[in-house]
C-alpha positions in Angstrom: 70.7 87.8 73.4 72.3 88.8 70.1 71.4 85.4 68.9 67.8 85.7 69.9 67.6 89.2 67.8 69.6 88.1 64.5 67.2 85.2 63.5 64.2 87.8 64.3 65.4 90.2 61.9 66.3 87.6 59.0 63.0 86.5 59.2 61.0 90.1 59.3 63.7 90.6 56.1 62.5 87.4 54.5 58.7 87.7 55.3 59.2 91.6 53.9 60.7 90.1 50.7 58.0 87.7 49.9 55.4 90.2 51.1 57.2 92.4 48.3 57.7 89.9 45.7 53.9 89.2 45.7 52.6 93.2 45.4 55.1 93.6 42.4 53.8 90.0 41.4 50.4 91.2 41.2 51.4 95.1 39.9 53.4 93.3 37.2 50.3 91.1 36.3 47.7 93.8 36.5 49.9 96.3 33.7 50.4 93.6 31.6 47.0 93.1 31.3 46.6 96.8 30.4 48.3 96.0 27.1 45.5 93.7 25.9 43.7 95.4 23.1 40.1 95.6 24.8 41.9 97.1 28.1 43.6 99.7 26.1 40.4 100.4 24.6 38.9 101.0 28.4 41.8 103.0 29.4 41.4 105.6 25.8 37.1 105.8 27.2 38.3 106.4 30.4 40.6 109.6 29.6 38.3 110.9 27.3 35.9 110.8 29.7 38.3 112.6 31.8 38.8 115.1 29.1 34.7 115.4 28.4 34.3 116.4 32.3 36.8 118.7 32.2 35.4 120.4 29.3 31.7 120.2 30.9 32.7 121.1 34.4 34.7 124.1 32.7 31.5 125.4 30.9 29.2 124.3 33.7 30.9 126.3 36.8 30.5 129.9 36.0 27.1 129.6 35.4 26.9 127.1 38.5 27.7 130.2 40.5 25.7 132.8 39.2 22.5 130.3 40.2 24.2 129.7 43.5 24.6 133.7 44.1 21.1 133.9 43.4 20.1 131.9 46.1 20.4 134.3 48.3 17.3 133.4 51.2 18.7 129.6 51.6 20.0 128.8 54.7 23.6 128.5 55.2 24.2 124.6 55.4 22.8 124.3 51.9 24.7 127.3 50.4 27.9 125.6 52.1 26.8 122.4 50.2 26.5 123.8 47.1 29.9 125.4 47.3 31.6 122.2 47.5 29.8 120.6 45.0 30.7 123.5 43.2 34.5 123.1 43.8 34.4 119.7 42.4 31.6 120.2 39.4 34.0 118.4 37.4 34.8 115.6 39.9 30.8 115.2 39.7 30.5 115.0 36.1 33.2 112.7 35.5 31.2 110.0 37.8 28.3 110.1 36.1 29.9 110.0 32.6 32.0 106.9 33.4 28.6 105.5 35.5 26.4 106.1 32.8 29.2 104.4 30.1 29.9 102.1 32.1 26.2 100.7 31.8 25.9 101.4 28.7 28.6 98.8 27.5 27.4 96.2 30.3 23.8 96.2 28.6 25.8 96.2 25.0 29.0 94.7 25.1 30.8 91.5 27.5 31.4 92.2 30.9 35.0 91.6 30.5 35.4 94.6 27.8 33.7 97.0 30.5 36.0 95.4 33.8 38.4 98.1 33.7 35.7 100.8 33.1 34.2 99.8 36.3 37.3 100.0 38.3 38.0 103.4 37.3 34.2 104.3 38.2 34.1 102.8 41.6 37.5 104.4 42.3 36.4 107.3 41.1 33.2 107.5 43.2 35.2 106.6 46.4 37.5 109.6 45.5 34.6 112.0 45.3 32.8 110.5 48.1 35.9 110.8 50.2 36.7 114.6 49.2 33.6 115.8 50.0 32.8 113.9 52.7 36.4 115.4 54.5 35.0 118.7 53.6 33.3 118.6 57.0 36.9 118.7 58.7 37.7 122.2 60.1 41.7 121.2 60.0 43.4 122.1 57.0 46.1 119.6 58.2 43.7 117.3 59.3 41.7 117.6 56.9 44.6 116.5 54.3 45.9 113.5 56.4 42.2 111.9 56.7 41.9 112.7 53.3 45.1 111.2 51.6 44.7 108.1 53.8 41.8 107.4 52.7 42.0 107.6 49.0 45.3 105.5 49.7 43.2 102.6 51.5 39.9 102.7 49.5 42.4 102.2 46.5 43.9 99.2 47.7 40.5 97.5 48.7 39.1 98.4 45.1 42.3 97.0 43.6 42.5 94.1 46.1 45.9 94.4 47.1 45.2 95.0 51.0 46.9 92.2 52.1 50.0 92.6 50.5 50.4 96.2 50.9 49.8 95.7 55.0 52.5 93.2 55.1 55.0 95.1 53.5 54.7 98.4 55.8 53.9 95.8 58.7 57.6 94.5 57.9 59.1 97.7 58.2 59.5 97.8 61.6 62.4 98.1 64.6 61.8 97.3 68.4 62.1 99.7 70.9 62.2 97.8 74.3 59.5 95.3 74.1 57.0 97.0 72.0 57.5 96.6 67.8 57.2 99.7 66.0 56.0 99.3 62.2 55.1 101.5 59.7 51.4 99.8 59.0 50.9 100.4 63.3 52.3 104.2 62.9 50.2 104.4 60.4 46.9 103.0 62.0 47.7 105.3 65.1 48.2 107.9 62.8 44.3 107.3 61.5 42.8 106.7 64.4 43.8 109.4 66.6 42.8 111.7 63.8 39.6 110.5 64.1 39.3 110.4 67.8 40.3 113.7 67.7 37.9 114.8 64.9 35.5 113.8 67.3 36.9 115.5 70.4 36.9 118.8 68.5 33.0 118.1 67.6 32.2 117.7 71.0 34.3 120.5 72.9 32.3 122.9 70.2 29.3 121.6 70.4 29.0 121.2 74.8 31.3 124.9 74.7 28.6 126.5 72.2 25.6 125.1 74.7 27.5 126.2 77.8 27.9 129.6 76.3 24.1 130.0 75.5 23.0 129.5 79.5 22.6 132.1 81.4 22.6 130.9 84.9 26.8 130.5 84.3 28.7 133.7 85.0 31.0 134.7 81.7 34.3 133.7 83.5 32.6 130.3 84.8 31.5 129.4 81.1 35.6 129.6 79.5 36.8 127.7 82.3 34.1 125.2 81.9 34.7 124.8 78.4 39.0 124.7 78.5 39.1 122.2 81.1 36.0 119.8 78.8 38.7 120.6 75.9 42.0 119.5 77.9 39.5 116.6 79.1 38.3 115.3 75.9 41.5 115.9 73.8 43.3 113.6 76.4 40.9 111.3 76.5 40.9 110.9 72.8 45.2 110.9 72.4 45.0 107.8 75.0 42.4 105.8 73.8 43.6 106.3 70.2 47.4 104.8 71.4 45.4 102.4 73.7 43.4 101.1 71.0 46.4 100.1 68.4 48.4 98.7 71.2 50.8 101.2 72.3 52.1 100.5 75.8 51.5 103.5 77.8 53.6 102.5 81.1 56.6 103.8 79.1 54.8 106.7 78.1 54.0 107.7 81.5 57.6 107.3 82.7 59.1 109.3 79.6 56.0 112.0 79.7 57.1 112.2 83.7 60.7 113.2 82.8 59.8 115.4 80.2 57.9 117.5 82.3 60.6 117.8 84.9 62.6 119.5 81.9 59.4 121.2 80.6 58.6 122.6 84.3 62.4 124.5 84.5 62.0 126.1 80.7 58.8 127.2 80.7 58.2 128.7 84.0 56.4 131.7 82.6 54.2 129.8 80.5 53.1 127.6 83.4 52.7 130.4 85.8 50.4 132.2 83.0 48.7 128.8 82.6 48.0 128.9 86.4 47.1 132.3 86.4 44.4 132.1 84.2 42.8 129.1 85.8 43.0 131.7 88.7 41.6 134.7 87.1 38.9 132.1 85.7 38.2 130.6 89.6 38.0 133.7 91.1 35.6 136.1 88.6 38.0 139.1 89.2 37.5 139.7 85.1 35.3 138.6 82.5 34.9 138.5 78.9 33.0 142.3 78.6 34.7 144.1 81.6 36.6 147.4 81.1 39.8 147.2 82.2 42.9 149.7 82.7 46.6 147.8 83.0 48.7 150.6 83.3 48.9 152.4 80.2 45.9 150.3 78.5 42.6 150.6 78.5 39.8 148.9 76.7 37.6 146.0 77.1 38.1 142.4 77.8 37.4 140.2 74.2 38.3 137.0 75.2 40.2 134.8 77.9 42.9 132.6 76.6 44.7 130.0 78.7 48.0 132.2 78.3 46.4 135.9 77.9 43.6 138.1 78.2 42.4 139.6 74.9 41.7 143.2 75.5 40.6 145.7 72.3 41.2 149.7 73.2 39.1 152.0 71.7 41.3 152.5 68.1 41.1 149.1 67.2 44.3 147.6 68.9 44.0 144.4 70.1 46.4 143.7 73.3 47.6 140.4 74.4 48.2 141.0 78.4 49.8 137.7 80.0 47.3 136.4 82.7 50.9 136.7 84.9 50.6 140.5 84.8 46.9 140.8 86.0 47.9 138.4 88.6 50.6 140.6 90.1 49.8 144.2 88.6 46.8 146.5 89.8 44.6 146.6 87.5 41.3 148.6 87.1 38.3 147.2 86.5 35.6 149.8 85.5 32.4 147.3 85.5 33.5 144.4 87.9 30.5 144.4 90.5 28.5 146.8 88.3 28.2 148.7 85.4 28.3 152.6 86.8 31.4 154.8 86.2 31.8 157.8 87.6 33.6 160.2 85.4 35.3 163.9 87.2 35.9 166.7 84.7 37.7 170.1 85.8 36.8 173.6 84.3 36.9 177.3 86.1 35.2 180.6 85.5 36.0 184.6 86.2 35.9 186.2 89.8 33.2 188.2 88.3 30.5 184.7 87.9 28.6 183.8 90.4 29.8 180.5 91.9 26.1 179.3 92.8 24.4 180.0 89.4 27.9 178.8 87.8 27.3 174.9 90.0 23.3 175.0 88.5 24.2 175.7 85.1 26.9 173.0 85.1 24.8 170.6 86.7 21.4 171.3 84.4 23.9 171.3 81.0 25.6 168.1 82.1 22.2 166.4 82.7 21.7 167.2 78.7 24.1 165.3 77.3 23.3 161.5 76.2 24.9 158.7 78.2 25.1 161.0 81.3 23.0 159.1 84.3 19.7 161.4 85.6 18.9 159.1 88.3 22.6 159.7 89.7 22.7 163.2 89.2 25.8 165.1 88.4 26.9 167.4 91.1 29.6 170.4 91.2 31.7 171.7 94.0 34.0 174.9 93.9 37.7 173.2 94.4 39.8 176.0 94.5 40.7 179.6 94.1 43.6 179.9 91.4 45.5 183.0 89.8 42.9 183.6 87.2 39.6 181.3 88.0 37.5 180.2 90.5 38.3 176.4 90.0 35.7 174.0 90.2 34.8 169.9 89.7 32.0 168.4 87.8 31.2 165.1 88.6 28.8 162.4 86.6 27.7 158.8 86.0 27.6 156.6 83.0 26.9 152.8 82.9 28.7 151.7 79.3 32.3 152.8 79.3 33.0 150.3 76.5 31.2 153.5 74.4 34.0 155.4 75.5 35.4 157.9 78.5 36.9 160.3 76.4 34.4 161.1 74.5 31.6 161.2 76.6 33.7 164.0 78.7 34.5 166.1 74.9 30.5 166.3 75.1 29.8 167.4 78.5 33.1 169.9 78.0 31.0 171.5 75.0 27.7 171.4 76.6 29.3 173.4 79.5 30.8 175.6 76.7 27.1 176.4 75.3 25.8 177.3 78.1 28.1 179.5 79.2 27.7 181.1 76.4 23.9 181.3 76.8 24.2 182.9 80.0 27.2 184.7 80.0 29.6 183.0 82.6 33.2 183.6 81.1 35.9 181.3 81.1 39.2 182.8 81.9 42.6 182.3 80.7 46.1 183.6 82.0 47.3 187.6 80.9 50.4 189.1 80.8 50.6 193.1 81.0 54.0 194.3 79.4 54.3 198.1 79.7 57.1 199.8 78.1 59.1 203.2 80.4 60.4 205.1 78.0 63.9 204.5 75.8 66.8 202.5 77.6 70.0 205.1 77.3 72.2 204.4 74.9 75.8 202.8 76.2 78.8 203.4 74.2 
């Protein structure tokens, strides 16, 4: 056994050598050939082209963006576009300057005094072309993998040392049970799950966006729809991406098996919320909309996460319930089979009122106030006879609590207070009588 693995690492060391010798073989070749006079008369045009596109791009971009801010009916794609051409006006300017000289000295000079000229303009143009075309990647840490990759690989194709530069990171490498574990396979792994990812992500927005727009899906039906397409097409894509460079996904299976043993004892919370809200999505108690009340919060329901329920209360708080808690709390759900809410406000007048003209004018100045239902009209019964007051309940409809209960009962407080007013009904309040007998004798 031992012998078996010694002679397999002398010769990955070996064939890692030579693979090495020949990239510093070829890097030692190509700078030597820098210090010919012609070449260092490419490399001087080169950075003063770099220096004239600076200068350029410098002058060009403020008034690039006062002609983009003027563009102000254009749809938003092509105001998106011109923003990243914007962001690398200089990146532009230096391709066509190098382009254009480039020609220039192929139509007036030899090809060879123009060779490195046109090595810096291709590489140039496959920099450019790769920045903006990685623009279109959401991920900022995406974005910055696909985009460092490949600058790295399109440099080594325009410089022709592919070959060399694959066998040294695909000599870097240690075994892990059967399977061989390089750098160059990390690596392509690396790539290509980006990209089957990229493309995941593309699709879960683009079905979840269409799912979102039809109407014959109840709310809760359309986020469950749409997490479980996401959990299904971002596995999809981490497995074919480790199928597809070769990784042997037996072990995997075995390893991920163990791991969610330990997993399933550590995170039992997370996993019951994760349960939950597949629950709370199955069953429609809530949905995106709803007013809710979970003990002391109240507000309406902005989104439904696969761990919590979003709700926003009327000040502008934004509350992160666990889906655990609406699970196995009551909770109150003010518009779950319909939209009407009925509201109760309390109030009393004097002895001296007449309770039946007291009911009709609470019932006619309720009726006046906006958001208050007509078609389920308010009604008022006497409740009680307190110390000072007759007591009495006024009770009304409204179908949008999400515009708020407290102050829709502020305005039906103050149209009650009008016309009382109006028609002289009094409100009473308690009164203390303190009456004095005469002076207390004085005790020595």
């Amino acid at each position: 056994m031992e012998g078996d693995e010694t002679p397999d690492l002398a010769e990955q060391a070996n064939a890692l050598l030579e693979a090495g010798k020949g990239l510093w073989g070829q890097a030692v070749t190509f700078f030597e050939g820098l210090l010919r006079p012609w070449n260092a008369y490419q490399i001087a045009i080169v950075l003063a082209l770099l220096l004239a596109a600076n200068v350029i791009g410098r002058l060009l971009q403020p008034r690039f963006h006062d002609w983009m801010r003027s563009r102000e009916g254009w749809p938003k794609w092509r105001l998106r576009v011109l923003l990243v051409m914007h962001k690398r006006l200089r990146g532009i300017v230096f391709v066509l300057l190098i382009w254009v000289t480039y020609l220039a000295m192929q139509e007036w000079t030899w090809p060879s005094r123009s060779y490195l000229i046109g090595i810096a303009a291709t590489l140039a143009t496959a920099w450019l072309f790769v920045a903006l075309a990685t623009r279109l990647i959401g991920n900022s840490f995406v974005r910055s993998i696909v985009r460092y990759g490949a600058w790295a690989w399109v440099t080594l194709n325009i410089l022709d040392l592919t070959d060399e530069a694959i066998a040294v990171m695909d000599g870097l490498a240690i075994r892990i049970g059967e399977m061989r574990l390089s750098v160059w396979l990390v690596l392509q792994a690396a790539m290509i799950l980006a990209l089957f990812v990229i493309v995941a992500r593309f699709l879960t927005r683009t079905t979840t966006a269409r799912i979102q727009r039809s109407e014959d899906l109840s709310p809760s039906m359309q986020v469950l729809i749409g997490k479980v397409l996401q959990i299904v097409l971002y596995g999809v894509a981490i497995f074919a991406g480790l199928s597809a460079v070769g990784f042997d996904l037996t072990g995997l299976a075995v390893l991920s098996g163990a791991i969610g043993v330990g997993i399933g004892f550590g995170l039992q919370k997370v996993v019951s919320n994760l349960i939950s809200g597949v629950i709370i999505l199955m069953d429609k108690s809530i949905k995106p909309g709803d007013v809710i009340s979970v003990g002391e919060t109240f507000g309406w329901i902005n989104a439904l996460g696969a761990r919590y329920v979003s709700i926003t209360t009327r000040d502008g708080k934004e509350y992160l319930i666990p889906n655990e808690d609406l699970i196995t709390t009551q909770v109150v759900n003010w518009s779950h089979s319909n939209d009407f809410v009925r509201l109760d406000i309390y109030f009393g007048t004097s002895y001296a009122d007449d309770p039946h003209k007291v009911r009709k004018i609470a019932i006619e100045a309720s009726k006046g106030v906006e958001r208050v239902l007509t078609h389920r009209p308010p009604v008022c019964h006497i409740v009680g006879f307190g110390d000072s007051s007759v007591d009495y309940i006024l009770r009304f409809w409204i179908t949008d609590p999400t515009g708020g209960l407290t102050n829709i009962r502020g305005n039906v407080y103050l149209a009650l207070w009008d016309a009382f007013q109006e028609n002289g009904i009094s409100i009473p309040f308690p009164q203390r009588e303190v009456r004095m007998l005469g002076d207390a004798p004085v005790i020595d």
